[in-house]
N, C-alpha and C positions, 0 to 999 in steps of 0.2 A: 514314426520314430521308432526306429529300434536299437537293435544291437550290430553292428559291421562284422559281416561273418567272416572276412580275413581275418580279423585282429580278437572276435569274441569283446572287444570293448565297445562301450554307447558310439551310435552315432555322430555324426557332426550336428544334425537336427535336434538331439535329444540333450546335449552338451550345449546345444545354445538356446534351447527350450529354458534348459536350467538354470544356465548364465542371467539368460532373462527373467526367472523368477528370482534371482539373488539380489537383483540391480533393483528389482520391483518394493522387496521388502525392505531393502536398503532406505530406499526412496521414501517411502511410505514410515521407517521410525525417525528418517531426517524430515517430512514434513509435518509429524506428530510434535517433533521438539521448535519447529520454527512457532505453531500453534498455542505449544505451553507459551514458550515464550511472550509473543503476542497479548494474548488472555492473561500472563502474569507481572509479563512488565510494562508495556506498551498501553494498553488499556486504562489501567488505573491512574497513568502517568496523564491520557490525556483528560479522563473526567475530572482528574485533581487541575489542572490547568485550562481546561476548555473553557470555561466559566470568564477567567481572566482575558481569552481568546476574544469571546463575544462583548467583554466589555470595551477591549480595546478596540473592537471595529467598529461599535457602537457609538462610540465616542467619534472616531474619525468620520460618519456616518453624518454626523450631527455637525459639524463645521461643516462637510459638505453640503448638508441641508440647510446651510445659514449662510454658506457665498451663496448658492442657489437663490433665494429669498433676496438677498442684497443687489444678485445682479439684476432681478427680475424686477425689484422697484425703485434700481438706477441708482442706487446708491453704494453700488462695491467700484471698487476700482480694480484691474488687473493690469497686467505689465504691458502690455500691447497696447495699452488703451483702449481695447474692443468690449465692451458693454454684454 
């Protein structure tokens, strides 16, 4: 990379060398704010609600595990009629 001795101005290689470290640190403080972000809103949002997550699957978990049980000692019934 140097200097273009027609013109005394940078290269094209040394102009898109630069280009590409501008785009780099750009980059690099928009993924540092997507990061805050994440760690400051996201995060806390889901350990305050996770809880509630697990207890609702837990629940649906549990009717599943009691057709289960019902079909299995002939005593559920389903739409089909199949056992």
């Amino acid at each position: 990379m140097g200097v273009d001795p027609k013109s005394g101005s940078p290269g094209w290689e040394e102009k898109l060398h630069d280009a590409g470290a501008k785009v780099e640190d750009e980059l690099k403080a928009e993924l540092k704010k997507v990061i805050a972000y994440i760690n400051d809103e996201v995060v806390p949002e889901v350990r305050k609600n996770g809880s509630e997550a697990l207890r609702a699957a837990a629940a649906q978990m549990e009717k599943l595990a009691k057709k289960m049980d019902e079909r299995r000692a002939g005593t559920g019934s389903s739409k089909d009629g199949v056992k």
